[in-house]
KOLTILUM-889951 format. One record per residue: x, y, z of N, C-alpha, C, O, CB in turn. Coordinates in steps of 0.05 Angstrom, whole numbers, plus 5000, padded with zeros to 4 digits. Atoms other than C-alpha are relative to their C-alpha. Glycine has a CB too. Layout:
! residues N
XYZXYZXYZXYZXYZ/...
***
This chain:
! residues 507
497949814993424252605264502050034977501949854960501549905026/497750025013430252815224501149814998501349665018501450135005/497850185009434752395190502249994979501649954955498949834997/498850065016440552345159501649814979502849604985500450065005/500250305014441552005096502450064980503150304977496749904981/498349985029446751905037499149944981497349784985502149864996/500850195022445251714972502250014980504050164986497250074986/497249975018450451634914498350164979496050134972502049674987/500449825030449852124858500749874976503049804969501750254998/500650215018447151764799501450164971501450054949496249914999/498549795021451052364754503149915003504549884982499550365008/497750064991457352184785500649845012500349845036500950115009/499050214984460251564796502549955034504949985034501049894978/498249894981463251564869499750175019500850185041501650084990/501249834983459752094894498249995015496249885005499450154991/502850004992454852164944498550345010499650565013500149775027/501649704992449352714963498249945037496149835043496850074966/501949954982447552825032498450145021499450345033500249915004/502749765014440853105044499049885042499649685055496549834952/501649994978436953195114497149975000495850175001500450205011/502750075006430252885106498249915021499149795041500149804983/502450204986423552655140500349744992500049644970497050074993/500350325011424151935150497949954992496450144999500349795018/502250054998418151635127499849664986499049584965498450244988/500650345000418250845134497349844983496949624975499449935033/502950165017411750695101499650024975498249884960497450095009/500649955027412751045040502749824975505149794976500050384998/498050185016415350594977501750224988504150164988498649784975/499749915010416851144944503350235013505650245003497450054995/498349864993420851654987502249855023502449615022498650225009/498050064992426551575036499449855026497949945043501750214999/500050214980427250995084501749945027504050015032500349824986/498550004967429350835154502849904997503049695009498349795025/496750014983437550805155501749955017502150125034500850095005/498450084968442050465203501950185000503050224978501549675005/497849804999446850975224501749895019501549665029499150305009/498550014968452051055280499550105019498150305019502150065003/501249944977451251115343499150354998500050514982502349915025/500049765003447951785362496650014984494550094995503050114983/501350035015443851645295498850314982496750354970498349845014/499449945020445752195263501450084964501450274948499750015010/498449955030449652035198499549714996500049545013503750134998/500450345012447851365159502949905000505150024999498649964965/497750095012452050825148500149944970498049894958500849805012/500050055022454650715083502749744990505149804985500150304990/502450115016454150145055498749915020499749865042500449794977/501650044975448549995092501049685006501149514988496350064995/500150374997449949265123497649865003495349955006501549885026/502750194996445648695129499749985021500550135038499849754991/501250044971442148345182502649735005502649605025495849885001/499050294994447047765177502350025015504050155003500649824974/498249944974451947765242503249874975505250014974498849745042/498050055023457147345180500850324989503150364995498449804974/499749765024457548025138501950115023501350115047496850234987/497749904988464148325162499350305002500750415018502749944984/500549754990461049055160498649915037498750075057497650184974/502150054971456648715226502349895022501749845045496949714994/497650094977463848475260500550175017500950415012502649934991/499249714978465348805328502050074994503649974978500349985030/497049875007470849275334502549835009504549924999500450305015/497750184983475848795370500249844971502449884959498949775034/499450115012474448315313501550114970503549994961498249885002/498749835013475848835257502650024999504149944981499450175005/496949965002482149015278502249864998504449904986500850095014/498550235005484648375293501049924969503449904964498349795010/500350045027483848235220501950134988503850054974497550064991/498649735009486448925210503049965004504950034989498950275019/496050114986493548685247500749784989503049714995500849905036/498850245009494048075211500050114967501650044950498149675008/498249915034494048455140501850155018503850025024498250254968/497149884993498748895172502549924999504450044990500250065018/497550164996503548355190500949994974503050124969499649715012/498949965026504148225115500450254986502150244968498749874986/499749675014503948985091503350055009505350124996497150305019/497249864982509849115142502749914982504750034974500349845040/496950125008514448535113500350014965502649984955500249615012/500249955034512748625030501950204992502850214969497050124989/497149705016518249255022501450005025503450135021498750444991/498450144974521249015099502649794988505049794993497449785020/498350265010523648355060501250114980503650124985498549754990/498449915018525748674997503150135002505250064990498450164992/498149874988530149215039501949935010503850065017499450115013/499250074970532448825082503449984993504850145006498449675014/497450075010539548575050501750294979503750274966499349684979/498349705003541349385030501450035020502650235011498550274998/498750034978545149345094502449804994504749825003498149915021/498650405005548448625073501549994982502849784982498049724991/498449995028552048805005501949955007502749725006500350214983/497249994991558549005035501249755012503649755005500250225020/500850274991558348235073500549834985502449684986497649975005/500450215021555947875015502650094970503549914955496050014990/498049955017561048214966502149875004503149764985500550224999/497550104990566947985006499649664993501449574979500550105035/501650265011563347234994500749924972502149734963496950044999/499950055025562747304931502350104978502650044954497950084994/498549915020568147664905498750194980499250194956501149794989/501149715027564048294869499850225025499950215049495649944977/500249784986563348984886497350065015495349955005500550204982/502449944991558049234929496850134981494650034983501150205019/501450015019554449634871499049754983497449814965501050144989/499950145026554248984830497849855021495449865015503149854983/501650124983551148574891497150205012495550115028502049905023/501949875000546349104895497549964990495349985001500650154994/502150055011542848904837498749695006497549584987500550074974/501550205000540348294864497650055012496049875012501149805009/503149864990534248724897498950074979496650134983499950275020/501849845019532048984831497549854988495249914982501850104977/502750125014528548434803497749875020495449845013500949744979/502549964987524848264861497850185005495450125005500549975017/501449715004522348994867498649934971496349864973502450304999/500650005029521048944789496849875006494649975007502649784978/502650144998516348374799497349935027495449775028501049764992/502450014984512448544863498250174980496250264992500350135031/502549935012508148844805499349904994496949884999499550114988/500150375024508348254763498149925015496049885003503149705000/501450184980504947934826498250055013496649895022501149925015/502949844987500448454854498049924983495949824993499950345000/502649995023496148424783499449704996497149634993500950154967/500650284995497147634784498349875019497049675015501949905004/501250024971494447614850497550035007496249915024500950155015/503350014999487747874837497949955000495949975014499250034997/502450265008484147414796500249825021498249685024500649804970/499750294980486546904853497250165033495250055044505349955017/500949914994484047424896497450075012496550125034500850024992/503650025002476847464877498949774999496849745012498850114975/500950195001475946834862500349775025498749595029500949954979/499650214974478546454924499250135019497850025036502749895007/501149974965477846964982503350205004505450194990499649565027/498149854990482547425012501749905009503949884999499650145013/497850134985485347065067501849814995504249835000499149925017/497450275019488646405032501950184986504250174994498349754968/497049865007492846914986502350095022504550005026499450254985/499550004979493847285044502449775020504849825023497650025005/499050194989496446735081502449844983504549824995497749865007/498850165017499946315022502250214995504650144995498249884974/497549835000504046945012502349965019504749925015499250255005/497249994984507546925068501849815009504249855015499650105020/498550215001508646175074502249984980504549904983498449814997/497949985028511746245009503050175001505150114991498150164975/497849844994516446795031501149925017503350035019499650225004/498450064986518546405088501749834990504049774999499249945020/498150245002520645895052501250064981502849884977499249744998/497849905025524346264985502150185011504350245002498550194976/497249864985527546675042501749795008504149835008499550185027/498350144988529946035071501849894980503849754984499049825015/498150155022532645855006502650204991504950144984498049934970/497949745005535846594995503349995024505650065020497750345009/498150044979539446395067502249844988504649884989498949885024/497350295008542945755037500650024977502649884973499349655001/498649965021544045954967503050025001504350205011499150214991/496849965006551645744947500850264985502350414997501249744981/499849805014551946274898499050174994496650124996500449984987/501149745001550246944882497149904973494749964975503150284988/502850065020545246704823498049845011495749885002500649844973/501950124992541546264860498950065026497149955039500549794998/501149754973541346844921497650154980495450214989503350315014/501149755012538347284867497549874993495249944999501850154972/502950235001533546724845498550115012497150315008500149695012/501849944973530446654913499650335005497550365016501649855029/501649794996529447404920498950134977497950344982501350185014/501150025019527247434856496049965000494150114995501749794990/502850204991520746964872499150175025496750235027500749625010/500849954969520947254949499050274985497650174968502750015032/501349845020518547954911497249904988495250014998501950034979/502250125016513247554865498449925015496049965009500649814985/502150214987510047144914498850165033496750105046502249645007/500449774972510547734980498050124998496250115015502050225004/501249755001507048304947496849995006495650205007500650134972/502849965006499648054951498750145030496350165033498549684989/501949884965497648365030500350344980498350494982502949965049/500449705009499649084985497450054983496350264976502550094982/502950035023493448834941497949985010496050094999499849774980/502150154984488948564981499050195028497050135041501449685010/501049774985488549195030497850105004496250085023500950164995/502149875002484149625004497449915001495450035009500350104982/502250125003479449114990498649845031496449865042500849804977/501250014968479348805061498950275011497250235029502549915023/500749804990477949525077497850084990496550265001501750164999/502149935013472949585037497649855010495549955015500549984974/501650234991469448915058499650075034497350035042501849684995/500850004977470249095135498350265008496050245017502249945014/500949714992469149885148497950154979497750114955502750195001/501749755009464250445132502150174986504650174985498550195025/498149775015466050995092500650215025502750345021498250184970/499149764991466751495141502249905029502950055048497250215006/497750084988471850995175501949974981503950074991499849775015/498250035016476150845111502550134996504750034993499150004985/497049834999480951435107502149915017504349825011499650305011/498150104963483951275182500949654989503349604984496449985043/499150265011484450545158501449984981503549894989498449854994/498949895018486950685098503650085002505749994993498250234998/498049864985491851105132502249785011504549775004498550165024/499050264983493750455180501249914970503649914964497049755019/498750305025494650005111502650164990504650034988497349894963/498150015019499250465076502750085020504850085007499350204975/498849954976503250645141501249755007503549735015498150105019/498350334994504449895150502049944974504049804976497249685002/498250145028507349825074502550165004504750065002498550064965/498149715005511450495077501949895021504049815012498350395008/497549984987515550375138501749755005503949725015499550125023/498550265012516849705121504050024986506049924996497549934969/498049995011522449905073502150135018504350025014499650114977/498949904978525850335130500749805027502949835036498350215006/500050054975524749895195501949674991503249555008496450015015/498550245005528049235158502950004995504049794997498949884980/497849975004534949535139500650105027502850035036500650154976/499749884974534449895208500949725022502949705036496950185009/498850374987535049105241501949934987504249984994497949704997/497750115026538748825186502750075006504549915009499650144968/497849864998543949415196501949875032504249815036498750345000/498250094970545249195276500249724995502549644998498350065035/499350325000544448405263502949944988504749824999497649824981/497450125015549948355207502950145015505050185002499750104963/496849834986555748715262500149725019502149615028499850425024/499450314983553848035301499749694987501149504994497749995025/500150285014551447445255501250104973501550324963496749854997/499849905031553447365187497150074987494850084996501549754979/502949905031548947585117498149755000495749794994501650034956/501150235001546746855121497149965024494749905019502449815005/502250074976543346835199499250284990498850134971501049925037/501349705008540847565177497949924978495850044978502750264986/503150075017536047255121498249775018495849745016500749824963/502250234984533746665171498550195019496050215019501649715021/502349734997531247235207497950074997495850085010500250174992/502249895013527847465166498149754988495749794982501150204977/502950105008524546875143498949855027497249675024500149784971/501549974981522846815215497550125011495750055025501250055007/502049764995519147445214497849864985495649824994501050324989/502850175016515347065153498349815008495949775005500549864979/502550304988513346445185498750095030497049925035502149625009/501549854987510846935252498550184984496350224995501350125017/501949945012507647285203497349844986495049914984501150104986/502750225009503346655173499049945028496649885029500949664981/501450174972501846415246497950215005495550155005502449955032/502949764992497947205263498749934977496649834984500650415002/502450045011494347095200498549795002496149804996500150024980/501550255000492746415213498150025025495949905025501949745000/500849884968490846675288497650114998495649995005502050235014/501349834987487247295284498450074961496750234957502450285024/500249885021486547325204496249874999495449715017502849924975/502350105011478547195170499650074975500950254964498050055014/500049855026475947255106498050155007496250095023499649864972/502249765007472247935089499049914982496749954990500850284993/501450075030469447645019497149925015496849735030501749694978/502950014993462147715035498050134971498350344957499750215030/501149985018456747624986498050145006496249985007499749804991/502849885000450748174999497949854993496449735008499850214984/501950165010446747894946499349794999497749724982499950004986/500550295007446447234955500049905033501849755041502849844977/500850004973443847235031500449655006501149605029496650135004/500750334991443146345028502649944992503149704991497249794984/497050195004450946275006499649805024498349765045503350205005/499350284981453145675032502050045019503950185011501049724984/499149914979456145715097502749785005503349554997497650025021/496950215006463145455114499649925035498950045055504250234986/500350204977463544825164501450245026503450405024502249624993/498549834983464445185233503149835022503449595021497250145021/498450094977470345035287502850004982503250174964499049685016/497549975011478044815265499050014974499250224961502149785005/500250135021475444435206499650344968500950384948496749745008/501449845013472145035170502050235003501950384984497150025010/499049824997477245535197502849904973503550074957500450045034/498350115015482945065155498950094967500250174948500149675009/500550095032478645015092499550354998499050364974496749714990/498749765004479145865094502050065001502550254986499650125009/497949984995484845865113501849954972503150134961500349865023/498850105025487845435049499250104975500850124956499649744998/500849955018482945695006498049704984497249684961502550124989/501450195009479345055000496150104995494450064978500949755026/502449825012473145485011499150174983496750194975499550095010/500049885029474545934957499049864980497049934968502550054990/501050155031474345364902497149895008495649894989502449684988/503050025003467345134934498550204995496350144987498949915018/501349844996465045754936498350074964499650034944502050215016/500849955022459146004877499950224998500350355018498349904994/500949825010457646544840502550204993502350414979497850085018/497349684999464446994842501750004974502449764974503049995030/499649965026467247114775502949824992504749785007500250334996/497650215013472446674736502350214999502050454998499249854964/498549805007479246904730500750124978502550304979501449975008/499849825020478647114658498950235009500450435008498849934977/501849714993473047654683501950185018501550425022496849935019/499749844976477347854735503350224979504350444978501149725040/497449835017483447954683499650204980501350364971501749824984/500549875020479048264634499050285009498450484995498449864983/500949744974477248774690501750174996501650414989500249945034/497749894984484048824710500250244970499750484973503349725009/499249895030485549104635498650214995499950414991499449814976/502549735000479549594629500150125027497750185030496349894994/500049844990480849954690503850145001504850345012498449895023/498249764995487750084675500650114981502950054978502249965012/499749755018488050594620497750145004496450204984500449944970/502049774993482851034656500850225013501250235037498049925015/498349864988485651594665499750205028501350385035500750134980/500049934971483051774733500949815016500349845040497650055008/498350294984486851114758502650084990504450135005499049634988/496749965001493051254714502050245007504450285010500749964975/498149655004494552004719501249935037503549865039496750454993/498450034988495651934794501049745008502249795030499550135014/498150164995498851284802502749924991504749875004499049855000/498450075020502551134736502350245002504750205000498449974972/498749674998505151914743500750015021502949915023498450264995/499349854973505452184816500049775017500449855040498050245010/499650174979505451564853502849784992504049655009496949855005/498850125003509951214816503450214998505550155010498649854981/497449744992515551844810500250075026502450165031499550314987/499549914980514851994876501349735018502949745036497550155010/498750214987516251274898502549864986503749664994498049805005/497850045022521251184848502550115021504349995033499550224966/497049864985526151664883500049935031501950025045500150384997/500550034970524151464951502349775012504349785027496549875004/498750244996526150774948502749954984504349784992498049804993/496850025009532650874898502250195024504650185022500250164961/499249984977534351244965500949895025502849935040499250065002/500250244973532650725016502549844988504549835001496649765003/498150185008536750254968502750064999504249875003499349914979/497749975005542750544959501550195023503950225019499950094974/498749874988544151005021502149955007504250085005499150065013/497350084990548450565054502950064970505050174977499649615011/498149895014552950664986501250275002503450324993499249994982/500449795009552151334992502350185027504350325023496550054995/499049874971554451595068502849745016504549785034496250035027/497850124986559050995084502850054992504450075010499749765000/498249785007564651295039500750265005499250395020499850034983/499249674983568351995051497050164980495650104960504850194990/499849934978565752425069498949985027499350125047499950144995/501949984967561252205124500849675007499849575027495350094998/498350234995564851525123498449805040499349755062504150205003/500849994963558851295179501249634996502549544977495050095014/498750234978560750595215496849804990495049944982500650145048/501850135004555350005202496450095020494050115014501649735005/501749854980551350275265499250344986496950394981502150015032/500649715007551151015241498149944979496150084975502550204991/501850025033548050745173497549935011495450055005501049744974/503550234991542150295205498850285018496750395011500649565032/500749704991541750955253498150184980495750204984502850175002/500649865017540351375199497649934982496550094966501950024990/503050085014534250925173496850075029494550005028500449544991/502049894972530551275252498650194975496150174973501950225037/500549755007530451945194496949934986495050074992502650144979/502650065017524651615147497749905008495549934997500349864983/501150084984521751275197498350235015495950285011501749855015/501349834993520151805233498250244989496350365000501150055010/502949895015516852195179498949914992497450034976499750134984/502950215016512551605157498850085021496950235016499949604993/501350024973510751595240498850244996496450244994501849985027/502249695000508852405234497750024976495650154975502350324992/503149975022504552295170498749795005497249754985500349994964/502250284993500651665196498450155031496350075041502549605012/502250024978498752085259499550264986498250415000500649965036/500649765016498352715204497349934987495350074986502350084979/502450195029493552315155497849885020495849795009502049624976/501550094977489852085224496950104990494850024981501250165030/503149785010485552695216499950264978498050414974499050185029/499149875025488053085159498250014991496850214988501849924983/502050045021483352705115498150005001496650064982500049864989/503549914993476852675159500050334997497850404988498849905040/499649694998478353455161499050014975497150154972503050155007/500149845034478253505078497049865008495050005003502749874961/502450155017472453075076497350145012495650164994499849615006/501349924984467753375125499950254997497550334999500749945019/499449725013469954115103498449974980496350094977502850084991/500749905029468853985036496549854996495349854975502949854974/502150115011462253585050498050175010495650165004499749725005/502049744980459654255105499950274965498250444958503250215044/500749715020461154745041498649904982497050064972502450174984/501649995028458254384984497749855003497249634994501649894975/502850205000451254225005500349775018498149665018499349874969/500250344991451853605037502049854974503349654981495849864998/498250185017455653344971502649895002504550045007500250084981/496950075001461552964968500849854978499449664971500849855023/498350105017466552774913501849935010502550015032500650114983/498550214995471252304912503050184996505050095008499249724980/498149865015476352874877501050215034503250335037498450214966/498949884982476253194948502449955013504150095023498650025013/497350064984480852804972502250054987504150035003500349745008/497349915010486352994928501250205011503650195010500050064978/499449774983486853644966502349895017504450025018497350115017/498150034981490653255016502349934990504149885007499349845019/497449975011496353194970501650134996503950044992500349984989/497649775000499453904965501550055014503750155007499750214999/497949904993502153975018502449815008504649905015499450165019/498150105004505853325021502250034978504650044983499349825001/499049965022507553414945502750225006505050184998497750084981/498949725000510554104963503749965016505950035009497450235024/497550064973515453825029501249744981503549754990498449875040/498850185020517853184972500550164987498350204978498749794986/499449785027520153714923501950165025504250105021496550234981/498149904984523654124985502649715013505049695011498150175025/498250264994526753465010502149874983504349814992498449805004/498450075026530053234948502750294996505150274993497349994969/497349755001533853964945501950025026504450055024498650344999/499250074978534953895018502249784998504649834995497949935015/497350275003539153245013501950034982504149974989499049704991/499150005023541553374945502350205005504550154995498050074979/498349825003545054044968502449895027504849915021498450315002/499150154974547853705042501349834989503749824995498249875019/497450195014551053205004502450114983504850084979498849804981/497949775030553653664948503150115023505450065021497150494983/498249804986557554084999501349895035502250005055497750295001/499350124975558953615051499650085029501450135046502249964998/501449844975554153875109499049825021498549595014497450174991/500450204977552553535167498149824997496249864981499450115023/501950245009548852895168496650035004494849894995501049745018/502649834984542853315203497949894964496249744956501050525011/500949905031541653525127498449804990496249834979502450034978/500250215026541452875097497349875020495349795008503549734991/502150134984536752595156497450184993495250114983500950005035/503149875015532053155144498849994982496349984982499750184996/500750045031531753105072498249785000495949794990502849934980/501550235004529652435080498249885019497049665015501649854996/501849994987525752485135496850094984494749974980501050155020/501549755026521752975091498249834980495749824977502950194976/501450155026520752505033498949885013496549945012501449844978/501850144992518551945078497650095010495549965005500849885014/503349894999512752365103498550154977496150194980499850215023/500249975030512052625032497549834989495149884984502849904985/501150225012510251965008498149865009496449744996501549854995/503150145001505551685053497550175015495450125028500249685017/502749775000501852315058498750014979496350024977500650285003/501750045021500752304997498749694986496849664970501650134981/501250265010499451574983497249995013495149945002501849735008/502450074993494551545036497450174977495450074967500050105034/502249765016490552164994499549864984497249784983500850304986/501350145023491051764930498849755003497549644985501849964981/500650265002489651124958496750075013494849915011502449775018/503749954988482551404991498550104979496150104979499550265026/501649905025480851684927500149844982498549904963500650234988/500550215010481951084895497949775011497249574998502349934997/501950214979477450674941497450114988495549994978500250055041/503349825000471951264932499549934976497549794977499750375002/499950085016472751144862499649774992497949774975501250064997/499650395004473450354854498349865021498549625022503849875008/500350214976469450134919499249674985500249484997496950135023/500450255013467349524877502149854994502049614999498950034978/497750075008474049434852502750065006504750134994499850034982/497049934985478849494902502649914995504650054991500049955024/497950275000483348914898501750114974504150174973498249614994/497949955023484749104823500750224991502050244970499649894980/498849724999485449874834503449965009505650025000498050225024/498350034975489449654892502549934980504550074981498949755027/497550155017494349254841501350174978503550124967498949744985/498149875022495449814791501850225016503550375005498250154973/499549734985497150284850503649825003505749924997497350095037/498450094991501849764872503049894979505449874983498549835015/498250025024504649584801501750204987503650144972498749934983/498549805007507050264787502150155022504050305016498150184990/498849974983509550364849502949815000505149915005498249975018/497350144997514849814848500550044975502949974974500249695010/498950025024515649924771502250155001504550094993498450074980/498149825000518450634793503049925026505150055027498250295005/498450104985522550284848502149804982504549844981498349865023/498850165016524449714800502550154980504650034976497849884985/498149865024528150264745501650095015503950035010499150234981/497549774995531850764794501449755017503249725000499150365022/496950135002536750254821502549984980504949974983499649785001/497949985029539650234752501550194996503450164981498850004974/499949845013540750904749502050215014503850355005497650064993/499849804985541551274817503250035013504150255019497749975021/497449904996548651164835501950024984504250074992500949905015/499049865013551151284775499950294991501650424980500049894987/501049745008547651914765501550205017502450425011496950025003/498849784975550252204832502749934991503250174990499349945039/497350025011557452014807500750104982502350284986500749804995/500649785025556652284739499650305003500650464988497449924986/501849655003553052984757499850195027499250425030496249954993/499849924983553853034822497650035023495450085011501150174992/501850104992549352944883497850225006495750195020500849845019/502149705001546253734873498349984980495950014981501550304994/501450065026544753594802498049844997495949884986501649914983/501850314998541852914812498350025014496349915002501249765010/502249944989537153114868498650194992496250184993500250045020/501749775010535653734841498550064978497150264976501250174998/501550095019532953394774498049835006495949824994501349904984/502350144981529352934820497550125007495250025009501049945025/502549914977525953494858498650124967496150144967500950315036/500849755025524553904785497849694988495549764984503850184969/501650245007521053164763497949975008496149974992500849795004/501950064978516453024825498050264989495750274981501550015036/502949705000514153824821498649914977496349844982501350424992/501650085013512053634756497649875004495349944997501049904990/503150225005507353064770497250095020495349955028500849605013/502449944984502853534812497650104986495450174995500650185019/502049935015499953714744497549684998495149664994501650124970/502650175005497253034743497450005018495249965007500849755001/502049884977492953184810497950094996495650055002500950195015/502049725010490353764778498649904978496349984980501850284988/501450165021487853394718497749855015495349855010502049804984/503250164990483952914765497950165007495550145004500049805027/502649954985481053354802498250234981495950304986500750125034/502549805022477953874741499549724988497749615002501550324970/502350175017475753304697500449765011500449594994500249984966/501450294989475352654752497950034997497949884977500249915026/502850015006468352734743498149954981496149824983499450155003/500050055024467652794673500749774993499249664976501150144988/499350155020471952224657498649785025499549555024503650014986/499750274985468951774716497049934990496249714994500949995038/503250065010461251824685501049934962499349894944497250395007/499950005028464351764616501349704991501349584970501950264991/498450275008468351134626499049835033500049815055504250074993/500650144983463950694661500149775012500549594995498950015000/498250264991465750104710498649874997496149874997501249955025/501250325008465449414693498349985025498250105047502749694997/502050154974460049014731501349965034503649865034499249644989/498850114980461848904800500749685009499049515003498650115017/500150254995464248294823500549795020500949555018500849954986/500350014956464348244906500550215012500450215037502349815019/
***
């Protein structure tokens, strides 16, 4: 009978072609019987094994589970960071400095969740998902608990310093669990889920933060939070598993079953027994050769990192921004006002739902059966377009002192902006990298906090200096820019992804 099959296009890395064929099981030569999905019309891709271990063969209950325990950490990685933009005004009075000045003790944590994403990888590959995973967040419970009792402002800044460094690895380690558990023609929607958990992170933690510090001090407001951290290690320890599954190597050695065996994953003790998976030089010398490719840097280094640049020198500094005249809001009105971004992350997570099965499926009914990986960029214009109106939006509402409506929209706007478009680049980075998720995953994530890391420095002086029309309205004239980089991937992604070919795989 009919069958449908994929195959990857051996012209184009990333691509696949698929073709409606006569099965014919007996022949060595031509095309072979396909496990599909239910129905049994559309293969799966990658095909899984027979081995009930291989996380493509996990039921859906177990999947997701998995799926909710990276989440837990995705949520709190730019949750934790945020969280004490609420707390300045608090901790200033403490310390005796101005609110701007206590500001900058978020920057260098931001700075170095890149530092730590790309650190993170070689550990990454080599040990196993889940132990980072997991070790992350222990770690963050306990540099938050140190940020709580810090006597002084330097040894507050310390601890969120490290809490940054040691948080960021569930933003790394995403794609690649996603890669290890789901099919391709589930990834987008997942995808979707992962960056949906990172994005409203930075919003939903100043939004608590904002009501806690009117009842506890800045102090019980970080135990909190490293509350949230040590309930966050317990779901991974719960519901978390490792995805690191070896295809080729069907007789790996199998890890002791029951507590015993669940612990020695858990720690990562199974990692260091584990054979065959690449040293962490290989993994660093990876890391290095995939990032000056310029179908990895144009949109991350460029449009992912400008667009999150202004996002988050937003998040960080609003409360500066609206608690003075003219809109002089009250501690409540401010944490209020973090519902506006929230709710456009919420409309592009159930936008990006089916947005992206839509491009992919379109673009795989018109061109033959083919599909490129460059399709998915499509789903970036029209976020790009509403980030570029948003920025003028806020910029002019502030200028002219317009109702707070303005400023909520504006920034409503951007937040669905940004992880409309992240999801796009981050699925076309997968399509691109499936081998090498983890350390795609890390440059996505390194440029991302780089551009978070600079605009603190910059952004409330700029609106003081130039005014807050000028300053957004150079913002939005910036962003439009980086839609040329888009356009670059998608005429010569193809060209440059058969021209600059990927290192060996290495899980």
């Amino acid at each position: 009978m009919d069958q449908e099959y994929v195959k990857p296009d051996l012209e184009n890395t990333g691509a696949f072609v698929v073709q409606r064929e006569k099965s014919s099981p007996g022949s060595i030569d031509g095309p072979v019987k396909l496990k599909t999905r239910p129905g049994g019309r559309e293969a799966l891709i990658p095909q899984p094994s027979d081995d009930p271990a291989d996380p493509l063969n996990w039921s859906w209950a177990k999947k997701h589970c998995v799926l909710i325990a990276l989440g837990s950490g995705c949520l709190l990685t730019d949750w934790g960071m945020t969280w004490g933009s609420t707390l300045f005004e608090a901790q200033a009075m403490d310390w005796h400095m101005t609110p701007p000045d206590v500001s900058n003790s978020i920057t260098g944590g931001i700075f170095l969740q890149g530092p730590g994403g790309v650190l993170a990888v070689p550990l990454i590959q080599r040990f196993g998902r889940l132990p980072v995973l997991f070790w992350s967040q222990l770690l963050g419970c306990i540099v938050v608990i140190g940020a709580a009792c810090a006597p002084t402002y330097a040894g507050f800044t310390a601890c969120r310093v490290l809490q940054g460094f040691v948080t960021t690895a569930p933003q790394v380690i995403g794609l690649s669990m996603i890669h290890d558990m789901f099919f391709f023609h589930e990834r987008a929607r997942k995808v979707n889920i992962w960056v949906f958990s990172f994005l409203i992170g930075p919003f939903l933690g100043p939004f608590i933060s904002g009501f806690l510090i009117q009842a506890i001090s800045w102090r019980h407001c970080y135990a909190v939070l490293a509350g949230f951290y040590g309930a966050s290690s317990l779901i991974i320890a719960l519901l978390g598993d490792e995805t690191l599954y070896d295809r080729d190597n069907p007789n790996q050695a199998k890890v002791l079953p029951g507590i015993v065996g669940r612990l020695q994953k858990l720690t990562g003790i199974a990692g260091v027994r584990a054979i065959g998976r690449p040293s962490p030089f290989t993994v660093a010398k990876h890391l290095i050769s995939l990032s000056y490719r310029p179908y990895l840097f144009l949109p991350t280094a460029v449009f992912i990192m400008i667009n999150f640049m202004f996002l988050i020198g937003l998040t960080n500094t609003i409360s500066l921004l609206v608690k003075p005249p003219p809109y002089l809001f009250s501690d409540t009105a401010d944490a209020l006002l973090y519902l506006a971004p929230m709710t456009g992350v919420i409309i592009a997570e159930f936008f990006g739902h089916f947005f992206n099965d839509f491009l992919q499926r379109t673009y795989i009914r018109h061109h033959e059966g083919r599909y490129k990986p460059e399709s998915r960029l499509c789903g970036v214009y029209l976020p790009w377009f509403l980030g570029v109106f948003a920025l003028v939006v806020f910029g002019e509402t502030y200028q002219f002192g317009k109702s707070w409506v303005g400023l909520a929209i504006g920034w409503g706007m951007q937040g669905f902006a940004v992880q409309a478009a992240t999801t796009a680049i981050s699925a076309y980075v997968l399509d691109c990298f499936p081998q090498h998720a983890a350390l795609a995953s890390s440059w996505i994530n390194f440029w991302r906090t780089t551009g978070g890391f600079c605009v603190n420095y910059f952004q409330s002086k700029w609106v003081a200096h130039n005014g807050p029309a000028v300053t957004f309205g150079c913002q939005a004239a910036i962003v439009a820019s980086t839609i040329f980089a888009i356009i670059a991937c998608q005429i010569w992604g193809p060209r440059w992804r058969t021209r600059y070919a990927l290192p060996p795989p290495e899980n």
